[in-house]
KOLDREN-30636 format. One line per field, with one value per atom (N, C-alpha, C, CB): residue number from 1; residue in one letter; z, x, y. Coordinates in steps of 0.001 Angstrom, whole numbers, plus 524288, in hexadecimal, padded with zeros to 5 digits. Glycine has a CB too. Layout:
seq	c(NUM / ...) .
type	c(A / ...) .
up	c(Z / ...) .
east	c(X / ...) .
north	c(Y / ...) .
***
This chain:
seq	c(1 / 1 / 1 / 1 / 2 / 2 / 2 / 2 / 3 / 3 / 3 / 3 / 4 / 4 / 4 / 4 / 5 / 5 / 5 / 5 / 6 / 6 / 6 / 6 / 7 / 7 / 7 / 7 / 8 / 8 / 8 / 8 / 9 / 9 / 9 / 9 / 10 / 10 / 10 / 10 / 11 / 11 / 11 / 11 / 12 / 12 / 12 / 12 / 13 / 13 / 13 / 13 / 14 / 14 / 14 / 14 / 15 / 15 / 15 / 15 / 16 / 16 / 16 / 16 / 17 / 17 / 17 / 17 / 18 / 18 / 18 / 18 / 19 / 19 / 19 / 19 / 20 / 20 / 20 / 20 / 21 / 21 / 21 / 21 / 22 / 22 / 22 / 22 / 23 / 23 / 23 / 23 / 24 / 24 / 24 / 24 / 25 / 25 / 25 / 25 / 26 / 26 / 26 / 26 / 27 / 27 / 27 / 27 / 28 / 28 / 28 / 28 / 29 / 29 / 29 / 29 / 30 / 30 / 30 / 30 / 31 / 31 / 31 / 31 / 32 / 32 / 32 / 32 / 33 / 33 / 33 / 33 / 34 / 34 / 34 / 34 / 35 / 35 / 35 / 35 / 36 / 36 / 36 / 36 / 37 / 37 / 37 / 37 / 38 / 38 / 38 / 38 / 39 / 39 / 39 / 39 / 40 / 40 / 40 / 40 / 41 / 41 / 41 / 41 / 42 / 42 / 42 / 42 / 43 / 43 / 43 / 43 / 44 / 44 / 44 / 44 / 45 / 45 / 45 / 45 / 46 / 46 / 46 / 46 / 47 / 47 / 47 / 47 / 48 / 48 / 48 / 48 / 49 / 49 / 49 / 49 / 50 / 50 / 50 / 50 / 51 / 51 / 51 / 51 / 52 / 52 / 52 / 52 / 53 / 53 / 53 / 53 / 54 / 54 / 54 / 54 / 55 / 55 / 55 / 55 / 56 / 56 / 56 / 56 / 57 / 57 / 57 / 57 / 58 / 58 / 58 / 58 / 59 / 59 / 59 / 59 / 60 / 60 / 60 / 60 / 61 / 61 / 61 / 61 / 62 / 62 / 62 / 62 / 63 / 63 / 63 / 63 / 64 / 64 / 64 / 64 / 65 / 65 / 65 / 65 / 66 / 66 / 66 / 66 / 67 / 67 / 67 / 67 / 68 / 68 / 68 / 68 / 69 / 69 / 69 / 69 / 70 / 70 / 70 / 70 / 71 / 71 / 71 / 71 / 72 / 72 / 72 / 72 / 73 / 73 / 73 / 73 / 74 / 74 / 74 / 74) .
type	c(X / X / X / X / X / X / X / X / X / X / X / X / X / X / X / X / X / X / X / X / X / X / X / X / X / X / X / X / X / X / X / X / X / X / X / X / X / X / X / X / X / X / X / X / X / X / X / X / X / X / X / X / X / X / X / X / X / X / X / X / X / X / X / X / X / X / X / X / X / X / X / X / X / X / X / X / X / X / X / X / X / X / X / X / X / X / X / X / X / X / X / X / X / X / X / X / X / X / X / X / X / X / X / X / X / X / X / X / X / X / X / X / X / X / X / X / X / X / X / X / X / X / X / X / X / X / X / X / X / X / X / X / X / X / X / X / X / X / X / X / X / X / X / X / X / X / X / X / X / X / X / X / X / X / X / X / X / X / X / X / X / X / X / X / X / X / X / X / X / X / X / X / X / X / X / X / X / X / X / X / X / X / X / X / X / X / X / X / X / X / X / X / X / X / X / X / X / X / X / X / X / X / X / X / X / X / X / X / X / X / X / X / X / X / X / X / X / X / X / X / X / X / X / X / X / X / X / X / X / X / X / X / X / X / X / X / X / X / X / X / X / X / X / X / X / X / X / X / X / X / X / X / X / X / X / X / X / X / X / X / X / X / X / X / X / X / X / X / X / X / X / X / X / X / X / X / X / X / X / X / X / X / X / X / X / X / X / X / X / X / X / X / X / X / X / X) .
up	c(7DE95 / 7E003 / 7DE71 / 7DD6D / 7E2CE / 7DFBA / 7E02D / 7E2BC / 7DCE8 / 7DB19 / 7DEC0 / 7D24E / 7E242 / 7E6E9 / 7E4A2 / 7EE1A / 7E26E / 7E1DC / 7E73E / 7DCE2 / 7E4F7 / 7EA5B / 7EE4B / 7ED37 / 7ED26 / 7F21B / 7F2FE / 7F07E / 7F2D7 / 7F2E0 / 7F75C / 7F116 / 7FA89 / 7FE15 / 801F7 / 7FD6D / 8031A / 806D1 / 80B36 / 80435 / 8075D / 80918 / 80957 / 8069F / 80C3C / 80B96 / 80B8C / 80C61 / 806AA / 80292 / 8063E / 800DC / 80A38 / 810BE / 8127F / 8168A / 80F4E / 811DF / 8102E / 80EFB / 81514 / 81345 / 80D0A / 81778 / 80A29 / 803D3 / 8049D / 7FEBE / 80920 / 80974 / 80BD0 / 80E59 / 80DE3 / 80F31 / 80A78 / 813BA / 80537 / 80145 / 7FC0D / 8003A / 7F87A / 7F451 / 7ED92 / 7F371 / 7EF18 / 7EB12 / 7EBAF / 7EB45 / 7E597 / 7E80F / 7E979 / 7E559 / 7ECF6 / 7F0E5 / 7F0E3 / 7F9AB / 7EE5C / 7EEFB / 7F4C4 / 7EBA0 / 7F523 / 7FA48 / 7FC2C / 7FBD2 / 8008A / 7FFC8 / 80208 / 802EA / 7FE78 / 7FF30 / 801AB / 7F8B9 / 805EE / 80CC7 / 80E3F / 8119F / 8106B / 81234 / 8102E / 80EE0 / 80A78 / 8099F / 80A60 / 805B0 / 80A2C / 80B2E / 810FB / 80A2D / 81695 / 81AB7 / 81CDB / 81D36 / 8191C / 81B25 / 81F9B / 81CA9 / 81EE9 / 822D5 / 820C5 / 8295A / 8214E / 81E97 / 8209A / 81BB4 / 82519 / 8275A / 8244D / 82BF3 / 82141 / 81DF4 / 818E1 / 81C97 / 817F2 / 8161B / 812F2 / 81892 / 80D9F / 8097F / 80CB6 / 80203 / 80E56 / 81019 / 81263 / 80B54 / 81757 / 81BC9 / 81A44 / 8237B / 81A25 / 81A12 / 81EF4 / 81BBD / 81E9E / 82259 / 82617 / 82433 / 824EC / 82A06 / 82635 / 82D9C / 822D8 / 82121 / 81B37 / 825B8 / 81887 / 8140F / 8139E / 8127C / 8126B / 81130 / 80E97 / 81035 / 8113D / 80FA0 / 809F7 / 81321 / 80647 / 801D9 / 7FDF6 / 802D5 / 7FE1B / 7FC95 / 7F91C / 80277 / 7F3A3 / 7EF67 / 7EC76 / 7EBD3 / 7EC61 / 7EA92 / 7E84B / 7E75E / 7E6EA / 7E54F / 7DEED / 7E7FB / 7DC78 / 7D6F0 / 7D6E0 / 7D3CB / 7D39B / 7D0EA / 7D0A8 / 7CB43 / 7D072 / 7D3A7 / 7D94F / 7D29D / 7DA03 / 7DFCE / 7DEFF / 7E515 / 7DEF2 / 7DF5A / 7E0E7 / 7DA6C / 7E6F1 / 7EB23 / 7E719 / 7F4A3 / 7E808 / 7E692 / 7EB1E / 7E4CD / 7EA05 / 7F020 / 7EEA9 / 7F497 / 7F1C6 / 7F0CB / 7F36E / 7F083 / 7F66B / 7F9EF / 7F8E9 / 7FA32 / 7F9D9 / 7FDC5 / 7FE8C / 7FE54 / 7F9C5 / 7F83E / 7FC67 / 7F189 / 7FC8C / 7FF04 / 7FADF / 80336 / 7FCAC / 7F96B / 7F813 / 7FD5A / 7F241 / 7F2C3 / 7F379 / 7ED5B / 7F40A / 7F523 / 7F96D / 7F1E2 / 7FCDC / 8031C / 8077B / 80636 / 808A5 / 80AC9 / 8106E / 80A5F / 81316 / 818C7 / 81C51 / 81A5D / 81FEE / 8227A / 8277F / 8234A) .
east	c(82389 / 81E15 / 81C28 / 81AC1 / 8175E / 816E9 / 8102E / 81A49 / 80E8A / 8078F / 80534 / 805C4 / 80481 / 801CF / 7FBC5 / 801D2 / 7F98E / 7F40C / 7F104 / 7F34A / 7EC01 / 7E896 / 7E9A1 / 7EBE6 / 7E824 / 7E9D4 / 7E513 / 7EED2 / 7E06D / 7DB2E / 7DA48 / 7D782 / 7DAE5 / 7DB06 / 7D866 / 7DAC6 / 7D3A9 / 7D2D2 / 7D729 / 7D038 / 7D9E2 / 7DCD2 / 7E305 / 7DBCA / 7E6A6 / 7E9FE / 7F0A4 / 7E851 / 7F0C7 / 7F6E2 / 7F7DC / 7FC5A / 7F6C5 / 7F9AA / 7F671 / 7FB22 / 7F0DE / 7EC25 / 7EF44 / 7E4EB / 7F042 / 7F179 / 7EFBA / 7EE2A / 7F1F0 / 7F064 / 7EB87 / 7F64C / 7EA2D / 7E7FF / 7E0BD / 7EC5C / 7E170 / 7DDCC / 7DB8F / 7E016 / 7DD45 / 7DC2A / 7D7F2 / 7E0AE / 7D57D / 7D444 / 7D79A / 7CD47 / 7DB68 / 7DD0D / 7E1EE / 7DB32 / 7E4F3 / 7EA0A / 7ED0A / 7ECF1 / 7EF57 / 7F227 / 7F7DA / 7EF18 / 7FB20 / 800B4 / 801EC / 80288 / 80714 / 8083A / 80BA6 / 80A5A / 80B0F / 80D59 / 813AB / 809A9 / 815FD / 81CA8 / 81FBE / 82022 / 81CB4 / 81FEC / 81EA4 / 81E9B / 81A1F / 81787 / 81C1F / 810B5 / 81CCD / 8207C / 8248F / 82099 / 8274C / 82DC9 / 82C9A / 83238 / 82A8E / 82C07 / 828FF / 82BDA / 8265E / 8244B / 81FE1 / 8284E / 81D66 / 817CA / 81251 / 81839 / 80DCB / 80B2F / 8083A / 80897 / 80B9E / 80925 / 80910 / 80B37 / 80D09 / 80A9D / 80669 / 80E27 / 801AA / 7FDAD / 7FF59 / 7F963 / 7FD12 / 7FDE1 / 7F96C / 7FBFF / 7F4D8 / 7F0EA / 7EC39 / 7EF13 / 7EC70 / 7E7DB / 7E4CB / 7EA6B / 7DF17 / 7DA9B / 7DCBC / 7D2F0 / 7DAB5 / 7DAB9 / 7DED3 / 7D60E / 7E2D7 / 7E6B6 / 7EC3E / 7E627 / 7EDCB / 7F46F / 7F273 / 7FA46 / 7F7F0 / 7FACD / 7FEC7 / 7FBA4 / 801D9 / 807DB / 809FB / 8095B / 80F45 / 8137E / 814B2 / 81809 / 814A3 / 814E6 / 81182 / 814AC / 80BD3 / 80728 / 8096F / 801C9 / 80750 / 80891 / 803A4 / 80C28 / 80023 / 7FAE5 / 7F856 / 7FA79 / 7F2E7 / 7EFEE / 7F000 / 7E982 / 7EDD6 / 7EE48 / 7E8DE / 7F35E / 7E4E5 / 7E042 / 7E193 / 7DF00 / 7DF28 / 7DAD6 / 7DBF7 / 7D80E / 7E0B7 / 7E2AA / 7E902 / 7DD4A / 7E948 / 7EF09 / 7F27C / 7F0F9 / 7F52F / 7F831 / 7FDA3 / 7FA59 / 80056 / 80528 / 8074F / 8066B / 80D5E / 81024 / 81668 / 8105C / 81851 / 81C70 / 82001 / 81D35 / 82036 / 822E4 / 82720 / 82111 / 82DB8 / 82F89 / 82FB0 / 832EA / 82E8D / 830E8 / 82E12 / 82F06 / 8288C / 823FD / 821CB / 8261A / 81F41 / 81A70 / 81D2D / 814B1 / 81E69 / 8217E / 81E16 / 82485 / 818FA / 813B9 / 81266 / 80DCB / 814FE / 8127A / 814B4 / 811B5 / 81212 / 813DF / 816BA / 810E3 / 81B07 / 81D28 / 819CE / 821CC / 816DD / 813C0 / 81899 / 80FFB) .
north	c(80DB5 / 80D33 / 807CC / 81187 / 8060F / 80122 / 801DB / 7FAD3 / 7FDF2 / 7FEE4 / 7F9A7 / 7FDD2 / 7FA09 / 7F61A / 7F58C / 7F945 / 7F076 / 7EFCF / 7ED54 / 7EC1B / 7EF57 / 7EC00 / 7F0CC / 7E4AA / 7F5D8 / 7FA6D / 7FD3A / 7FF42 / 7FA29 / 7FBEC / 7FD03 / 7F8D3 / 803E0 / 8056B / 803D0 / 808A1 / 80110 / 7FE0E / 7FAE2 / 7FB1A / 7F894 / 7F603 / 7F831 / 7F1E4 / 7F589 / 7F6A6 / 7F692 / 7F7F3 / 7F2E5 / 7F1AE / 7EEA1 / 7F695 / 7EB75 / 7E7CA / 7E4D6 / 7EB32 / 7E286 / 7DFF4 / 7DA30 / 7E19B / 7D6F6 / 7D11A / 7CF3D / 7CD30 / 7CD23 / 7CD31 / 7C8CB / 7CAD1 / 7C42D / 7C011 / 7C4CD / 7BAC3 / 7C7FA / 7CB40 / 7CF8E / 7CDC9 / 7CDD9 / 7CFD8 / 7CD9D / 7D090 / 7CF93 / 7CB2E / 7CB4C / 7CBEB / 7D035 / 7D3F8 / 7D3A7 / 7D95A / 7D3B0 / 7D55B / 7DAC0 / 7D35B / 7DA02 / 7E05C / 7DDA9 / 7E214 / 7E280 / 7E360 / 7E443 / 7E819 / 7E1EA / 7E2C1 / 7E765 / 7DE6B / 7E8F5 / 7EDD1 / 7ED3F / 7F25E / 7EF83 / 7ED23 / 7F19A / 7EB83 / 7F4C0 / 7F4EF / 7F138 / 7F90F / 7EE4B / 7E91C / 7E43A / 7E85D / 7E3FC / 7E04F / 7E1C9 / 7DE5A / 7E6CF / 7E66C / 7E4E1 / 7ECD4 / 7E71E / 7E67B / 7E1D9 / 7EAF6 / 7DE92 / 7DA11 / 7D96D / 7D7CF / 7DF2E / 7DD68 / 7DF79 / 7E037 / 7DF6D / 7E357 / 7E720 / 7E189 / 7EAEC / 7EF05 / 7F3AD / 7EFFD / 7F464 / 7F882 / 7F97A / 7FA15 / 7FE09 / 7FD89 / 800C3 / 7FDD8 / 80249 / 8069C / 80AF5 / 8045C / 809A5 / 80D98 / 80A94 / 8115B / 80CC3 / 80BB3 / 8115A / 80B1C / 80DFF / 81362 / 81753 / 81111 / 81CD0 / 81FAC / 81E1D / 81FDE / 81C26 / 81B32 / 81C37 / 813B2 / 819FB / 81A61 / 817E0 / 81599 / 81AD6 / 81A91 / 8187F / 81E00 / 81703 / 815B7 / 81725 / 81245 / 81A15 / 81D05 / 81BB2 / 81C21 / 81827 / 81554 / 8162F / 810DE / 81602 / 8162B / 81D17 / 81574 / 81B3E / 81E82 / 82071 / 81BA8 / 81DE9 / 81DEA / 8198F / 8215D / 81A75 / 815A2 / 8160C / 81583 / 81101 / 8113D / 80EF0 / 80E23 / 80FF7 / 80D6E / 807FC / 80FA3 / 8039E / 8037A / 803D3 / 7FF07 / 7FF82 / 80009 / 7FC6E / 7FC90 / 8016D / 80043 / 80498 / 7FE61 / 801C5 / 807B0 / 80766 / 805FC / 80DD5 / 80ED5 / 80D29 / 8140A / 809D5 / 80AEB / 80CE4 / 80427 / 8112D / 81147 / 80E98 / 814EE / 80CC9 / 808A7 / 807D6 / 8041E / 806A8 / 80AA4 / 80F93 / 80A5B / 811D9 / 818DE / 81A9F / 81CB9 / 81A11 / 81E1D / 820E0 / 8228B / 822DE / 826D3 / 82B9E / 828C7 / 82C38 / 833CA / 836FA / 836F3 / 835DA / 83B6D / 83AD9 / 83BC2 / 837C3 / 839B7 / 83D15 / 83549 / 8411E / 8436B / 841C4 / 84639 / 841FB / 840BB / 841DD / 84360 / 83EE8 / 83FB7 / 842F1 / 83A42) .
***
């Protein structure tokens, strides 16, 4: 598991870092496959298979490669 800061649900873990004022971890599916279409969580639209939970203040869990062991198989 890794502790991704800067995961202040508004936003999300893939906003260009230059479109930021804060620092945000990058999210490393985005870096292993070298693009940044994948998001940890879009409001009302998607989650990511990875996404483990949030930590106070803002900081996402990611399990990235394993996956999430609490999600159910859609």
């Amino acid at each position: 598991m890794k502790k991704l800061v800067g995961a202040n649900m508004d936003i999300d873990l893939a906003t260009p870092i230059n479109q930021i004022s804060w620092h945000q971890s990058k999210c490393p599916w985005n870096t292993r496959e070298g693009n940044p279409q994948h998001h940890c969580a879009v409001k009302n639209v998607s989650i990511c298979p990875y996404f483990c939970g949030v930590e106070y203040p803002d900081t996402l869990i990611c399990c990235f490669p394993e996956g999430n062991p609490y999600r159910t198989p859609s």
